[in-house]
BAGUKE-538364 format. One line per field, with one value per residue (C-alpha): residue in three letters; x, y, z. Coordinates in steps of 0.5 Angstrom, whole numbers. Layout:
residues N
residu: ALA;... $
c1: X;... $
c2: Y;... $
c3: Z;... $
END
This chain:
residues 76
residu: UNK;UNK;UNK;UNK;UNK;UNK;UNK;UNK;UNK;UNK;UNK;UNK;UNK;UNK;UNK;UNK;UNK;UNK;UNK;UNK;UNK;UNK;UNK;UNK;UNK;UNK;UNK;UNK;UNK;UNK;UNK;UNK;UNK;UNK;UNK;UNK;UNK;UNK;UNK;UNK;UNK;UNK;UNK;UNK;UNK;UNK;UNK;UNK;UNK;UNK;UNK;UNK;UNK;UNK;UNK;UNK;UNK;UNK;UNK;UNK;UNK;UNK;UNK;UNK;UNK;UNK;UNK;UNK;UNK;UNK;UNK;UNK;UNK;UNK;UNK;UNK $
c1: 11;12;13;10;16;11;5;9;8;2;-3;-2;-3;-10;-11;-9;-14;-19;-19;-19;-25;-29;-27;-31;-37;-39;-38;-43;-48;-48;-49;-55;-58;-59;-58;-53;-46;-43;-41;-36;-36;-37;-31;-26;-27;-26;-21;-18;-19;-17;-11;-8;-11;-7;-1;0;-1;4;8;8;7;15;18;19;18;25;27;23;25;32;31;27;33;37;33;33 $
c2: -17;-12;-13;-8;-8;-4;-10;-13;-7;-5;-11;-11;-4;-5;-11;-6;-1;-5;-8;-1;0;-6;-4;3;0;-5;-1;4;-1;-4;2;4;-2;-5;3;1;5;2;-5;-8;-14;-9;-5;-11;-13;-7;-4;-11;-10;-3;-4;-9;-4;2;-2;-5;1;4;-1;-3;5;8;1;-4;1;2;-4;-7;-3;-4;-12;-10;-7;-13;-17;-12 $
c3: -72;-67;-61;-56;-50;-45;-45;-39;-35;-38;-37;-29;-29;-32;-27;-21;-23;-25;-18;-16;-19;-17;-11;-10;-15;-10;-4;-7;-10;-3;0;-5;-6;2;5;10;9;16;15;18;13;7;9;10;2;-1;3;0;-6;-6;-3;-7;-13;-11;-8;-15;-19;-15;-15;-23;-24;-19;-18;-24;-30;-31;-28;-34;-39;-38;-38;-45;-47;-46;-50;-56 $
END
């Protein structure tokens, strides 16, 4: 069985851009289907949902990749 050593990384990646995405869909959805574009209540949950998207994108994308790499390598 091989194993992949980058599914660590990988899959809170996967989360965090989904995040993003859910993000921007609900925004555009609610604005379309109540044709309102200034909510308070709809900015304060995407901006949370983008938030925690792009903050962990960034944070498993620049700061632990090589940190997992190397505790990958330790392993093997």
């Amino acid at each position: 069985m091989v194993r992949d050593s980058r599914l660590p990384i990988l899959i809170p990646k996967f989360a965090s851009l989904f995040l993003m995405v859910v993000g921007a869909l609900f925004y555009i959805s609610w604005g379309v289907m109540y044709s309102t574009w200034t909510d308070i209540g709809v900015y304060s949950v995407t901006i949370v949902l983008l938030g925690i998207g792009f903050s962990g994108f960034f944070l498993f994308h620049f700061g632990f990749e090589e940190d997992m790499k190397k505790l990958m390598e330790e392993e093997n």
